[in-house]
N, C-alpha and C positions, 0 to 999 in steps of 0.2 A: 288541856291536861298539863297539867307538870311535872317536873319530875321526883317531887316530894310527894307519895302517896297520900294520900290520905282517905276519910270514911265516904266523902261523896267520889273520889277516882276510883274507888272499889263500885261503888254504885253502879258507876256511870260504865265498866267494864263490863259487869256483873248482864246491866240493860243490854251491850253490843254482845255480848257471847250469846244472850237471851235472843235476840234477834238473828245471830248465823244461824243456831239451832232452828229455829221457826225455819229462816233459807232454806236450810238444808230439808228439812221435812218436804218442802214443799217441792226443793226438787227430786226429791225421792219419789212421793206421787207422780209427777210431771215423765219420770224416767221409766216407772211401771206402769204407766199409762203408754209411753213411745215403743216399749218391749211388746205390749199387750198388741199394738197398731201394727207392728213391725210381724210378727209370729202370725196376724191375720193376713197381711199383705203377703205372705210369704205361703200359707195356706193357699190361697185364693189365685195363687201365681205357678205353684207348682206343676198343676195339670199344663198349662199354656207352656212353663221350660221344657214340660219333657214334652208335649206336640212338636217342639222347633226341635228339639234332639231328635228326634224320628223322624223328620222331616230331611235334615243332615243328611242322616243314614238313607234316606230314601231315593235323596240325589246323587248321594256316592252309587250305590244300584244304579238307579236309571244310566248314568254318565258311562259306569260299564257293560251296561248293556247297549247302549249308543257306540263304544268301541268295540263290542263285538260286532255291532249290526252293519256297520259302516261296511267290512270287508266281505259281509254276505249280500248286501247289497249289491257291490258290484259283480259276485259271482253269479248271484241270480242277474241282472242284467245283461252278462256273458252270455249263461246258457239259454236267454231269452231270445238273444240275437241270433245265437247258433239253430234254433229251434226253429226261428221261425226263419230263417234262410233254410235250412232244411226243407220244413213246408213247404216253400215255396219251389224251390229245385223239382222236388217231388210231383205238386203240382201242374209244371208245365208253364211257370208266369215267369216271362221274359221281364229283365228288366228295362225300363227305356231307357237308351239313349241321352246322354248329357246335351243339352242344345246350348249350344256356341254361337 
């Protein structure tokens, strides 16, 4: 190309605009095609993000119920201990002797 216009550098312009256009068309399909993939993926995923959302929420629950249970735990093993040394006082069973 030069820099004296002329009727074929019009031409020859005329062909490369004609061909971005075509480009362009073809990424415009190519781009409503990737939207159309994208909106299905996204469809087809949603149920599974909110299972792990609830999932989340499930473990934060359980984790504070794990801190509550922790300290009931050992109170129930307190009164389990007291309970059954009670029993046993009650019953009459000596305990043995430590052998040394």
């Amino acid at each position: 190309m030069t820099n004296d216009p002329t009727t074929t550098d019009w031409g020859e312009l005329n062909d490369r605009v004609g061909n971005l256009e075509n480009g362009f068309g073809t990424f415009k399909s190519e781009l409503a095609d990737n939207t159309a993939a994208t909106k299905r993926i996204e469809t087809n995923t949603s149920e599974l993000v909110e299972a792990f959302e609830n999932l989340k929420g499930a473990f934060k629950v359980l984790n504070w119920i794990g801190k509550f249970a922790r300290p009931l735990g050992y109170i129930a093993g307190a009164i389990a201990a007291v309970v059954s040394l009670y029993t046993a006082y009650k019953a009459g069973t000596a305990v043995p002797p430590s052998i040394k």
